[in-house]
PDB file as gemmi writes it, atoms N, CA and C in Angstrom:
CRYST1    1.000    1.000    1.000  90.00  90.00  90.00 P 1                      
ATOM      1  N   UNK A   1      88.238  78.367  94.457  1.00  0.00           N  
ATOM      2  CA  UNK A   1      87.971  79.356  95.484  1.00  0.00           C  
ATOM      3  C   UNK A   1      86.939  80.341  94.960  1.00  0.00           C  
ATOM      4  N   UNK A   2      85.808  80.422  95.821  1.00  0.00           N  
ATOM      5  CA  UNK A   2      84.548  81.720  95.058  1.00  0.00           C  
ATOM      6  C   UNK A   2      85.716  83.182  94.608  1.00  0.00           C  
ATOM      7  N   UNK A   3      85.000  84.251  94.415  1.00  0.00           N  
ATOM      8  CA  UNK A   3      85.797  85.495  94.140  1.00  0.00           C  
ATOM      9  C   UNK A   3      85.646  85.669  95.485  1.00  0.00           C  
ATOM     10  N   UNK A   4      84.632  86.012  96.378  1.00  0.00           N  
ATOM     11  CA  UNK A   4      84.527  86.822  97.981  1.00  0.00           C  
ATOM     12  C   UNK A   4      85.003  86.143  99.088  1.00  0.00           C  
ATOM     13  N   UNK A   5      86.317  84.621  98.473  1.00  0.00           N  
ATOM     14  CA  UNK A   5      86.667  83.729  99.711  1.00  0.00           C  
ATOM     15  C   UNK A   5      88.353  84.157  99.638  1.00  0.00           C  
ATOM     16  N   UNK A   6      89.062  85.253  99.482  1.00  0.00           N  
ATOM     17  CA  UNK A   6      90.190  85.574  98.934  1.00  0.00           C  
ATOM     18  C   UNK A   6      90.901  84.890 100.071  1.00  0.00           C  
ATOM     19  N   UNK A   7      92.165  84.725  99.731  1.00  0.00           N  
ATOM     20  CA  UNK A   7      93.466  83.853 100.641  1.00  0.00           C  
ATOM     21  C   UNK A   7      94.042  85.116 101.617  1.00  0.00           C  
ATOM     22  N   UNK A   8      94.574  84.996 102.478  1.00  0.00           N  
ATOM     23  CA  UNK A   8      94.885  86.108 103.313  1.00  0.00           C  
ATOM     24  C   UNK A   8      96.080  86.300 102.741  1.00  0.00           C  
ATOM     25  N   UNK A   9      97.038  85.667 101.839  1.00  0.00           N  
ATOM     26  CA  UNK A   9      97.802  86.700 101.007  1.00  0.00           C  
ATOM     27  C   UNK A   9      97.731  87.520 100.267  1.00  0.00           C  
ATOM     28  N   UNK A  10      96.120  87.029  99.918  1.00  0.00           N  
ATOM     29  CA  UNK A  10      95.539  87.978  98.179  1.00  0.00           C  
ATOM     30  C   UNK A  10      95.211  89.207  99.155  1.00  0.00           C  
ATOM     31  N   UNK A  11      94.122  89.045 100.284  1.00  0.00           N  
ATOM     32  CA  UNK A  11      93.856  90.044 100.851  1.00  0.00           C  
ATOM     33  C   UNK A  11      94.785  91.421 101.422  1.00  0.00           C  
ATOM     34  N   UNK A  12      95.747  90.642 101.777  1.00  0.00           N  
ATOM     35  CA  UNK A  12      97.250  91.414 102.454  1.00  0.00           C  
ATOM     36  C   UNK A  12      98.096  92.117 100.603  1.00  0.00           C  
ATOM     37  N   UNK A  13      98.040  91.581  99.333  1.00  0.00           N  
ATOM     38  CA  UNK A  13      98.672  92.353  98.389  1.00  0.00           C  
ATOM     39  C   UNK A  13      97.557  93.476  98.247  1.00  0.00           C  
ATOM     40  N   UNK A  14      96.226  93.010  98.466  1.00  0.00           N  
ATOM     41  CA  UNK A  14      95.151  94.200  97.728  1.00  0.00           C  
ATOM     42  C   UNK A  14      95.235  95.208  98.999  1.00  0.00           C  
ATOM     43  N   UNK A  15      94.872  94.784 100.183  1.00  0.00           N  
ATOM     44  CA  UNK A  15      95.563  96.321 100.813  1.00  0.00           C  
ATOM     45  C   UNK A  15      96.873  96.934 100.819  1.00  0.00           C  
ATOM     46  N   UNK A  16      97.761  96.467 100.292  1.00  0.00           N  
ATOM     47  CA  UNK A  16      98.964  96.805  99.785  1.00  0.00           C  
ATOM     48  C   UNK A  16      98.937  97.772  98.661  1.00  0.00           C  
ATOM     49  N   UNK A  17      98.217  97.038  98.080  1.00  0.00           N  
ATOM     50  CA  UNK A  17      97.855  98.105  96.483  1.00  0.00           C  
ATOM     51  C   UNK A  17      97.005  99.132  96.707  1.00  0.00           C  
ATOM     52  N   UNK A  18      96.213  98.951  97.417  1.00  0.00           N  
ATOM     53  CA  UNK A  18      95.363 100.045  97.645  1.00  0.00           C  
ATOM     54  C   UNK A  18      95.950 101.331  98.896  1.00  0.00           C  
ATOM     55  N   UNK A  19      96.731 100.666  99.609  1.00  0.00           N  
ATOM     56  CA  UNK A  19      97.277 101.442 100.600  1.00  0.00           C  
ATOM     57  C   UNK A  19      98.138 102.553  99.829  1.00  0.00           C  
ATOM     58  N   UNK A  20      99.287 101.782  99.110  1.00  0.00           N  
ATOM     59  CA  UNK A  20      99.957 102.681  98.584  1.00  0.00           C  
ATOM     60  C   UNK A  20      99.440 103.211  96.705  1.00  0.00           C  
ATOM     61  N   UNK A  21      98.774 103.054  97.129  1.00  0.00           N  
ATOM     62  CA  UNK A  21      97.844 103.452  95.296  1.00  0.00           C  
ATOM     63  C   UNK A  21      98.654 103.135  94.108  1.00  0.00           C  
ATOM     64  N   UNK A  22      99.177 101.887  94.600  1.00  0.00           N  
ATOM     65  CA  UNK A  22      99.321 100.724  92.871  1.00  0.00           C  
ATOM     66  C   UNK A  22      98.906  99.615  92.012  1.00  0.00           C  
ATOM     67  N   UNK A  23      99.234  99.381  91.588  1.00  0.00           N  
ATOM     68  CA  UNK A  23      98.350  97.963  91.071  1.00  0.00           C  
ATOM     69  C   UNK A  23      99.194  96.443  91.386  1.00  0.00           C  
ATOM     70  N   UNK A  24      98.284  95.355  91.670  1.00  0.00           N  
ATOM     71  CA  UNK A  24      98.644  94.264  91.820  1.00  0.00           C  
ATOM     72  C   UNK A  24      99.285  93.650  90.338  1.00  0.00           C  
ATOM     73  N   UNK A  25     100.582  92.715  90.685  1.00  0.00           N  
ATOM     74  CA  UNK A  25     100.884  92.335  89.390  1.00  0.00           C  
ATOM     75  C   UNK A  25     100.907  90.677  89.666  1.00  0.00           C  
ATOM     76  N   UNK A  26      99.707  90.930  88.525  1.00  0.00           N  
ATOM     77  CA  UNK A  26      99.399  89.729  88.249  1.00  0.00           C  
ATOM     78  C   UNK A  26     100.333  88.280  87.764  1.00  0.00           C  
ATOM     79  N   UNK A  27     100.046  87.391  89.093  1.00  0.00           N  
ATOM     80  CA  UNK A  27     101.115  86.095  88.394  1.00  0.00           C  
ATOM     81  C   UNK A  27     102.825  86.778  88.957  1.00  0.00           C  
ATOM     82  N   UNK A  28     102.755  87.140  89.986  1.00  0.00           N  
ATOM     83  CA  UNK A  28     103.914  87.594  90.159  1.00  0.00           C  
ATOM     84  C   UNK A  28     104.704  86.133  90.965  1.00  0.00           C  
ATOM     85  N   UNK A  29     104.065  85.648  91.425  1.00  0.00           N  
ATOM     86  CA  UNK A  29     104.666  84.197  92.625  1.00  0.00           C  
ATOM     87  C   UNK A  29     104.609  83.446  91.569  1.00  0.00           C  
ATOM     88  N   UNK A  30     104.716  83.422  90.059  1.00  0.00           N  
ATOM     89  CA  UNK A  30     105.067  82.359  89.284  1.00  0.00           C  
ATOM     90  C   UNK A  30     104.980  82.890  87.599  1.00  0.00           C  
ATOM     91  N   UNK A  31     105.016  83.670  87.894  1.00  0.00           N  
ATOM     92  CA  UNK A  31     106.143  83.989  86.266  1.00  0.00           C  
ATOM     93  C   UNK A  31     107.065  84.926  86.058  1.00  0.00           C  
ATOM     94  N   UNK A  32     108.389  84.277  85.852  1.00  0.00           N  
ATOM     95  CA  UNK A  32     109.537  85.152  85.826  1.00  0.00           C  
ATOM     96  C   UNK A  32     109.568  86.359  84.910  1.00  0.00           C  
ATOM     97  N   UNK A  33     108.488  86.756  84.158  1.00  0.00           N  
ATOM     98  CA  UNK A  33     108.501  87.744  83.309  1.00  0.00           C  
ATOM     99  C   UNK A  33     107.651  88.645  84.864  1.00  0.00           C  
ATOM    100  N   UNK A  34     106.961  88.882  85.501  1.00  0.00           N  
ATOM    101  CA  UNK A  34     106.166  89.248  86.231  1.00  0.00           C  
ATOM    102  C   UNK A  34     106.246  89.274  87.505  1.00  0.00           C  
ATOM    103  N   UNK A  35     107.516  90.086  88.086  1.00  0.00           N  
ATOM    104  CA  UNK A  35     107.989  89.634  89.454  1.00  0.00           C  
ATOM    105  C   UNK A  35     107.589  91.339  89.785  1.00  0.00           C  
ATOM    106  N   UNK A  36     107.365  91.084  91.538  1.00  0.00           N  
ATOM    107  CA  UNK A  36     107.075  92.304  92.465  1.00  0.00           C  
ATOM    108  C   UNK A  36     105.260  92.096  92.789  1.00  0.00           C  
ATOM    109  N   UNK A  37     105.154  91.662  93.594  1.00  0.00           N  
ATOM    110  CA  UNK A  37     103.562  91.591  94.208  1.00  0.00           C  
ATOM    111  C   UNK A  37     102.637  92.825  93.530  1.00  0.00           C  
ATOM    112  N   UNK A  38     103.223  94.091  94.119  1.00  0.00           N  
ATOM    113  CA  UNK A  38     102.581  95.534  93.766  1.00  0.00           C  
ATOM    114  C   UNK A  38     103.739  96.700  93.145  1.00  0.00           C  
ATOM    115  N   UNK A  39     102.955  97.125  92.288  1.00  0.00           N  
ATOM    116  CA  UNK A  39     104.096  98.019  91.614  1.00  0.00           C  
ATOM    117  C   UNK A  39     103.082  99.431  91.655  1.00  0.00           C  
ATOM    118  N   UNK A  40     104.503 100.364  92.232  1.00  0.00           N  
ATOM    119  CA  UNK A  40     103.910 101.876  92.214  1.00  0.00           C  
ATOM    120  C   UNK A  40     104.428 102.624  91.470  1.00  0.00           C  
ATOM    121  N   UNK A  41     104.254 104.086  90.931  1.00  0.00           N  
ATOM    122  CA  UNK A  41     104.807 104.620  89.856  1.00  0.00           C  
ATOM    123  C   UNK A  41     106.756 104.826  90.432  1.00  0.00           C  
ATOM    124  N   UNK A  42     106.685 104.289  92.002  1.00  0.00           N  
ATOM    125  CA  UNK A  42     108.331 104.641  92.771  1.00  0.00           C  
ATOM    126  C   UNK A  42     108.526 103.548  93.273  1.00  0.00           C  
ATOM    127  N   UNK A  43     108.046 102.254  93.360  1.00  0.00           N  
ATOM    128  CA  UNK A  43     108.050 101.857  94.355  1.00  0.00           C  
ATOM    129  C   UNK A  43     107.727 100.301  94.160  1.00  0.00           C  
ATOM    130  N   UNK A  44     108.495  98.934  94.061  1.00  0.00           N  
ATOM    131  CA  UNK A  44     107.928  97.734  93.607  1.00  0.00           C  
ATOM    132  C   UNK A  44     107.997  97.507  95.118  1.00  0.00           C  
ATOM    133  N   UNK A  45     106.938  96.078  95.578  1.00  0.00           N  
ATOM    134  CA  UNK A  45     106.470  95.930  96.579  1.00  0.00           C  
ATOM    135  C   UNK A  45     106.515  94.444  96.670  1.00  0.00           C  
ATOM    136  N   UNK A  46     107.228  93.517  97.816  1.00  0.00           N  
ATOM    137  CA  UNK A  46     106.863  92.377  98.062  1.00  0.00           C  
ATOM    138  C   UNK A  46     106.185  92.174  98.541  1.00  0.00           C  
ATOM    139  N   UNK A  47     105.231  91.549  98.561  1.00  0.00           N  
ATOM    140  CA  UNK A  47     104.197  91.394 100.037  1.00  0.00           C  
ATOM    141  C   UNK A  47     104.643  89.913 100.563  1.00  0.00           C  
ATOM    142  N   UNK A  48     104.687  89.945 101.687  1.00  0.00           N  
ATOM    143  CA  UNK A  48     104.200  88.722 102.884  1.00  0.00           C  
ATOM    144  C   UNK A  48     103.218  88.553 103.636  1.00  0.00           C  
ATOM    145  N   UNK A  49     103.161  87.307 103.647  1.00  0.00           N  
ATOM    146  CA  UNK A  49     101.770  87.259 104.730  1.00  0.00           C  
ATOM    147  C   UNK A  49     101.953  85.721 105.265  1.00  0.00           C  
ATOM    148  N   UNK A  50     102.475  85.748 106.848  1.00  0.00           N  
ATOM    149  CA  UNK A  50     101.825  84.905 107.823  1.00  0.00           C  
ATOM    150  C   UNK A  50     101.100  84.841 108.903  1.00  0.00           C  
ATOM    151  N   UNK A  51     100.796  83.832 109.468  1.00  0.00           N  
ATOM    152  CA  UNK A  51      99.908  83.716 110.561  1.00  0.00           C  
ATOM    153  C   UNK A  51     100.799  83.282 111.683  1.00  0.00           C  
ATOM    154  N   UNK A  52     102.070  83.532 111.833  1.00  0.00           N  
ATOM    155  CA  UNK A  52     102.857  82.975 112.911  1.00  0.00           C  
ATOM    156  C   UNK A  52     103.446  84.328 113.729  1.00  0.00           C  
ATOM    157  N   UNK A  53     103.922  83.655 114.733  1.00  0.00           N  
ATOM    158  CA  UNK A  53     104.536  86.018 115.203  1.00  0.00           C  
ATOM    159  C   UNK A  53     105.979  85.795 115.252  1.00  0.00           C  
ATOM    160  N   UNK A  54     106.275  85.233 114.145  1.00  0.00           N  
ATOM    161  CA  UNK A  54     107.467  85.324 113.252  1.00  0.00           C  
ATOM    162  C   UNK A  54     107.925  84.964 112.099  1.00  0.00           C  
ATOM    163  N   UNK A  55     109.132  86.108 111.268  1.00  0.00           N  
ATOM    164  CA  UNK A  55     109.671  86.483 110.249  1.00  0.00           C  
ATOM    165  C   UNK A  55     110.988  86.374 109.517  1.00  0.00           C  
ATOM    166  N   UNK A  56     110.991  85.377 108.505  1.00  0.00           N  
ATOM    167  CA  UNK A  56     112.440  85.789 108.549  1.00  0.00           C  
ATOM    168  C   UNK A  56     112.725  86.410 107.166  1.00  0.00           C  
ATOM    169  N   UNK A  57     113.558  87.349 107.216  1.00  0.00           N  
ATOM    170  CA  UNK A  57     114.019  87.754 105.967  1.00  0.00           C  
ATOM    171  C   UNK A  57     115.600  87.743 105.862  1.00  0.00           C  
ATOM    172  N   UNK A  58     116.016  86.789 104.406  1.00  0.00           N  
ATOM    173  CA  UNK A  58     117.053  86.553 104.184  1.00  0.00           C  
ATOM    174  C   UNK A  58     117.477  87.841 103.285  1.00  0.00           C  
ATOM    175  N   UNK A  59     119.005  88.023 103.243  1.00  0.00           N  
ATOM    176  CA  UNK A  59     119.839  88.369 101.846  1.00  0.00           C  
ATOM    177  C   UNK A  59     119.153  88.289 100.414  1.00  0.00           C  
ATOM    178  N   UNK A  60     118.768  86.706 100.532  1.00  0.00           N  
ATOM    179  CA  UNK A  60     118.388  86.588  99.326  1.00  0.00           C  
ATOM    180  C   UNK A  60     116.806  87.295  98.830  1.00  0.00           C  
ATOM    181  N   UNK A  61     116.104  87.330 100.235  1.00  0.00           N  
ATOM    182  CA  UNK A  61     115.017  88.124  99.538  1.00  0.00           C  
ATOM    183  C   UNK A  61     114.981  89.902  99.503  1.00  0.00           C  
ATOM    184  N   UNK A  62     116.162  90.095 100.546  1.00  0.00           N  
ATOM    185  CA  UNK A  62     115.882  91.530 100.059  1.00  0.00           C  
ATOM    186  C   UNK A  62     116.559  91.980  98.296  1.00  0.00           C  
ATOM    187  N   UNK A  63     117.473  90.962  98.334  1.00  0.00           N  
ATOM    188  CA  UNK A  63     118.216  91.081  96.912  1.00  0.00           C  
ATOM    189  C   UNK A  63     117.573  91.230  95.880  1.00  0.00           C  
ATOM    190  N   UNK A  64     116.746  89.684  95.966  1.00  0.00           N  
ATOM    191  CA  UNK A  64     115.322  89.415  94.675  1.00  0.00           C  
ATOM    192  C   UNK A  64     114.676  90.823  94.681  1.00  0.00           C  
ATOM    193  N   UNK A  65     113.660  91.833  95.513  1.00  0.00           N  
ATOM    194  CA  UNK A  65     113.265  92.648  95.122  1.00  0.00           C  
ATOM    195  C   UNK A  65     113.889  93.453  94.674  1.00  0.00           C  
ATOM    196  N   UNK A  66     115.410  94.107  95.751  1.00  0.00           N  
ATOM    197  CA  UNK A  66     116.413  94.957  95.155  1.00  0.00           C  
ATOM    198  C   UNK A  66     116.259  95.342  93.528  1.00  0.00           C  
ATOM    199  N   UNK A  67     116.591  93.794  93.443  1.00  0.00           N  
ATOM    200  CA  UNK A  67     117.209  94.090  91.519  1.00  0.00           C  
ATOM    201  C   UNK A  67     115.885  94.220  90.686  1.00  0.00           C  
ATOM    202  N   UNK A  68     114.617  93.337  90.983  1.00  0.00           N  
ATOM    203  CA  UNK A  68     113.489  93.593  90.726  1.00  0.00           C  
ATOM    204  C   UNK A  68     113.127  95.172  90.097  1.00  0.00           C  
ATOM    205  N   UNK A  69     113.183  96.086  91.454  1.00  0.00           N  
ATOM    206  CA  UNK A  69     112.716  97.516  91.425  1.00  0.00           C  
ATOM    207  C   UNK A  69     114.214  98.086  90.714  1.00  0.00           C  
ATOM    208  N   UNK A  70     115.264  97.884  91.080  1.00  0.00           N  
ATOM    209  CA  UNK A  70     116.389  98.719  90.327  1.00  0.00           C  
ATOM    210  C   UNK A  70     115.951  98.241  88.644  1.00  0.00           C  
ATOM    211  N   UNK A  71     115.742  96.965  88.216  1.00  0.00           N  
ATOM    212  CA  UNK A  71     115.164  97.141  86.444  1.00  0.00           C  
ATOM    213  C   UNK A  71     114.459  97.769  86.255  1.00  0.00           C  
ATOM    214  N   UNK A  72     113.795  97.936  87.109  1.00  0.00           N  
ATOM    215  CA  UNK A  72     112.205  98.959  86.590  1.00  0.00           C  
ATOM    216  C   UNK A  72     112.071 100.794  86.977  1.00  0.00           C  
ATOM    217  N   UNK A  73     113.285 101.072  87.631  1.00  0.00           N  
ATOM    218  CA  UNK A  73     113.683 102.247  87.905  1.00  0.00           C  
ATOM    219  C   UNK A  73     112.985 102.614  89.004  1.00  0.00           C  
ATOM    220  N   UNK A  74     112.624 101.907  90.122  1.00  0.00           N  
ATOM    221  CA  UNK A  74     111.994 101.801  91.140  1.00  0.00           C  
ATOM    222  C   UNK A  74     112.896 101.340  92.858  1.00  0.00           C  
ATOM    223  N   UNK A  75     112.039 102.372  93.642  1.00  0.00           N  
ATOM    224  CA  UNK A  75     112.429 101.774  94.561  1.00  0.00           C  
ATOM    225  C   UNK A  75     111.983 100.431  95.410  1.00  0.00           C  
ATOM    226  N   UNK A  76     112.954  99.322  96.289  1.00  0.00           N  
ATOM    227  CA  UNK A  76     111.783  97.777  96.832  1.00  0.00           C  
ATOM    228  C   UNK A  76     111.430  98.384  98.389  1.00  0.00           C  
ATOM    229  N   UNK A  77     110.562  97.827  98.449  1.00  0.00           N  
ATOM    230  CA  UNK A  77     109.992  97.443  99.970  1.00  0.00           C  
ATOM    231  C   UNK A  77     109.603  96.452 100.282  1.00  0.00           C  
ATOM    232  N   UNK A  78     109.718  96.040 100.930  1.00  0.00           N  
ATOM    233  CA  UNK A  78     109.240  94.597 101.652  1.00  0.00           C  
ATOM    234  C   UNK A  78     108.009  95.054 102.507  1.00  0.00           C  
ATOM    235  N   UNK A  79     106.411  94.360 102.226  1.00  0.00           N  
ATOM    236  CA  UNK A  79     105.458  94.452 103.140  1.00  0.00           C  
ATOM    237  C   UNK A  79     104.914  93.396 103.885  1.00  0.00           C  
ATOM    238  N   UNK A  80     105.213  93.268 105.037  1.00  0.00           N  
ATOM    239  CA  UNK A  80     104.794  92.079 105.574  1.00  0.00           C  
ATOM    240  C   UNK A  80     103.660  92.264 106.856  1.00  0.00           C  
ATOM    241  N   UNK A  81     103.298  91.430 106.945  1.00  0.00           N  
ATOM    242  CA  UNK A  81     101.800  91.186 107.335  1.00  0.00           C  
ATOM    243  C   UNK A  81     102.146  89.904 108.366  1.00  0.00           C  
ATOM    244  N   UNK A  82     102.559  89.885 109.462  1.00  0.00           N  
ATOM    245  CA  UNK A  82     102.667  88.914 110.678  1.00  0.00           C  
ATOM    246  C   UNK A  82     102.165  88.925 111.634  1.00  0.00           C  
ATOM    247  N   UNK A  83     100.962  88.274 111.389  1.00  0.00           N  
ATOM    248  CA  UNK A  83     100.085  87.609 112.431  1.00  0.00           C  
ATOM    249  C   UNK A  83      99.303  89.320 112.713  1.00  0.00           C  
ATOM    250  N   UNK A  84      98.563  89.880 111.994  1.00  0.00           N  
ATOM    251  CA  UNK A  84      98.276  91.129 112.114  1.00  0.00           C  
ATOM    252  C   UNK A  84      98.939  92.481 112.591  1.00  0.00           C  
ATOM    253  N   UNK A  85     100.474  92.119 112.219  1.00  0.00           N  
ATOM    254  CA  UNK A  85     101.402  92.932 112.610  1.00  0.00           C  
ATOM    255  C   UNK A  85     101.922  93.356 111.498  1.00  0.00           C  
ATOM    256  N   UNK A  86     101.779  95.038 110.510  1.00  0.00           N  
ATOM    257  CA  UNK A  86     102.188  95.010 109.683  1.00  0.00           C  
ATOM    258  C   UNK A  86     103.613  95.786 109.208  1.00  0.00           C  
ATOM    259  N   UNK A  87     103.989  95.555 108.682  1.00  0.00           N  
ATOM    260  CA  UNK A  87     105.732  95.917 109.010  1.00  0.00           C  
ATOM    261  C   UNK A  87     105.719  96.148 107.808  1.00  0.00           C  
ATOM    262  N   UNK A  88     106.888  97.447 107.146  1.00  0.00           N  
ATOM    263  CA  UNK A  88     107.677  98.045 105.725  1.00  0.00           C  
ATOM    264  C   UNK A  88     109.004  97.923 106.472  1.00  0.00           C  
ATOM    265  N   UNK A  89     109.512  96.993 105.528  1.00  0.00           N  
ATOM    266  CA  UNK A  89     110.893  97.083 105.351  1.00  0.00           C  
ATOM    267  C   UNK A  89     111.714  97.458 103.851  1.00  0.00           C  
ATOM    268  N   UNK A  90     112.704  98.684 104.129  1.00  0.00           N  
ATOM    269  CA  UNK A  90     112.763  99.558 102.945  1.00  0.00           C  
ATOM    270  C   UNK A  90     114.390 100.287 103.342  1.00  0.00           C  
ATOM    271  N   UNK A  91     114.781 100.419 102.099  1.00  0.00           N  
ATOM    272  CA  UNK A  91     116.494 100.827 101.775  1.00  0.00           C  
ATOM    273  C   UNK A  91     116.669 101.558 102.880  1.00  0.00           C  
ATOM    274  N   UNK A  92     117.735 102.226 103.977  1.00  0.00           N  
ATOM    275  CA  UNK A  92     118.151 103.014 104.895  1.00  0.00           C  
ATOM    276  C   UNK A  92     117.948 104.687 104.713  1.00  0.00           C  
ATOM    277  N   UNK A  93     118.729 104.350 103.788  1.00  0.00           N  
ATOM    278  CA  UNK A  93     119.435 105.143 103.154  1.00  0.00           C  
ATOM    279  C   UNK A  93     118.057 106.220 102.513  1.00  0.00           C  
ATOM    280  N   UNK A  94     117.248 105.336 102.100  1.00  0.00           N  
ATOM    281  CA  UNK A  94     115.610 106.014 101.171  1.00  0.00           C  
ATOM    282  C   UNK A  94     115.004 106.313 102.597  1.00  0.00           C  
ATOM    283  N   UNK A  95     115.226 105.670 103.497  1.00  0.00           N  
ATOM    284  CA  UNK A  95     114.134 106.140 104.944  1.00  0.00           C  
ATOM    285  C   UNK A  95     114.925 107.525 105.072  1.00  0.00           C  
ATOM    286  N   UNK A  96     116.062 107.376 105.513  1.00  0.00           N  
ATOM    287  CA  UNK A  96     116.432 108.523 105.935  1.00  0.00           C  
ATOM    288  C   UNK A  96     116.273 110.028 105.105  1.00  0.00           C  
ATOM    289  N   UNK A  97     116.444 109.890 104.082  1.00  0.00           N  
ATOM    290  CA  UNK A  97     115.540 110.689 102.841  1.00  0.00           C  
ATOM    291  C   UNK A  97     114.208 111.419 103.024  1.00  0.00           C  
ATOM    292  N   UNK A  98     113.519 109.933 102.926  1.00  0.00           N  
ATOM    293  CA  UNK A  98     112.159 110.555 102.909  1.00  0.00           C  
ATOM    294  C   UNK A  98     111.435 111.561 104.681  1.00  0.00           C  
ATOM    295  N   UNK A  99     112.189 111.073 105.469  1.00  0.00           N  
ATOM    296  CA  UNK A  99     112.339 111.682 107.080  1.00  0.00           C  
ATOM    297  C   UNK A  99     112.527 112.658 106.821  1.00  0.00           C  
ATOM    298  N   UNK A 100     114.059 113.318 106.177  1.00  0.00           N  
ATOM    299  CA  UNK A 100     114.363 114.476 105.965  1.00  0.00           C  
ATOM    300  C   UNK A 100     113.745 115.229 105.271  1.00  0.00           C  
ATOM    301  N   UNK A 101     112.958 114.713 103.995  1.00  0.00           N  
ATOM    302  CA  UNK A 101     112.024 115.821 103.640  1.00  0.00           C  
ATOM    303  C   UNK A 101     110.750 116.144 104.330  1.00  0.00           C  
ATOM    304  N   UNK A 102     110.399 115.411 105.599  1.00  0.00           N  
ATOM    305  CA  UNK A 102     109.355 115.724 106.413  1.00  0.00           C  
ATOM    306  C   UNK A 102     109.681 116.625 107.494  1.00  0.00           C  
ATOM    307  N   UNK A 103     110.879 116.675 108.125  1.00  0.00           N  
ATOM    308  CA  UNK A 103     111.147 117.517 108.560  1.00  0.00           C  
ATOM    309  C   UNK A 103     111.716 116.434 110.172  1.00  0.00           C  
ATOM    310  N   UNK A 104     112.018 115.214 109.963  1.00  0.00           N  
ATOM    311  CA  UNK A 104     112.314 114.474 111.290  1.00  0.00           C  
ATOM    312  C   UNK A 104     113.441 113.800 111.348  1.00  0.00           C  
ATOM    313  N   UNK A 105     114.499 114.185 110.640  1.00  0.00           N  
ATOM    314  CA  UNK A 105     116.006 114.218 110.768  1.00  0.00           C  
ATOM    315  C   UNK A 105     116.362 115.050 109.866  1.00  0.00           C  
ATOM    316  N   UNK A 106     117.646 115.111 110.692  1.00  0.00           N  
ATOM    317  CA  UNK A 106     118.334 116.486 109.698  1.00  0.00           C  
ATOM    318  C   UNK A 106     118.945 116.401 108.766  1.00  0.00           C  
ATOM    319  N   UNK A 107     118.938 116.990 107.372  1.00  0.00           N  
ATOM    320  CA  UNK A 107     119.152 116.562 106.022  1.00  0.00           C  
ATOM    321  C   UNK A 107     120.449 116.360 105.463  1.00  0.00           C  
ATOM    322  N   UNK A 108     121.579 117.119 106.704  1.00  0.00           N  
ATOM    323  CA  UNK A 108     122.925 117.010 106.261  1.00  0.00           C  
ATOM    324  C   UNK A 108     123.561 117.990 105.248  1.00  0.00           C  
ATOM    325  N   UNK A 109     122.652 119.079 104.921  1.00  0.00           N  
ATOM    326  CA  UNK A 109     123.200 120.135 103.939  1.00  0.00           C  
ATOM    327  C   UNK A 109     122.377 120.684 104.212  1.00  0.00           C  
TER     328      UNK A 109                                                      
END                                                                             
């Protein structure tokens, strides 16, 4: 593949990385030392990317990142990219958090 013919997954992790200002980790879809697409100084990142206008996400993949980002003292997100539809999927519990410190639910104390 030239360098300027990138795969629309490579393309979908590098705006990932660049969106949320981290770096791509290299060899992550095939070496078990090197798992999480994008890693932020808070934040490990799966990326997806299809061309269909549908998604499925199992147990097992929110798990895989889960434990991923909990080794690394990080929080996971799931970024997916469907059919130019781009979707974060991310802990409840951390949404509702980060809302409350914006000021768009109420914080509970």
């Amino acid at each position: 593949m030239q360098p300027s013919m990138k795969a629309n997954w490579e393309k979908w992790e590098s705006t990932v990385a660049e969106d949320f200002g981290g770096r791509i980790q290299t060899g992550s879809g095939n070496q078990w030392f090197a798992k999480g697409d994008v890693k932020t100084g808070k934040h490990v990142i799966s990326c997806k990317q299809t061309d269909r206008d549908s998604f499925s996400i199992t147990g097992n993949d929110w798990n895989e990142i889960r434990k991923i980002a909990e080794a690394a003292g990080r929080s996971p997100i799931l970024a997916i990219n469907m059919n130019g539809k781009r979707i974060a999927v991310m802990d409840y519990d951390e949404m509702l958090y980060i809302l409350g410190m914006i000021g768009e639910v109420p914080t509970g104390g």
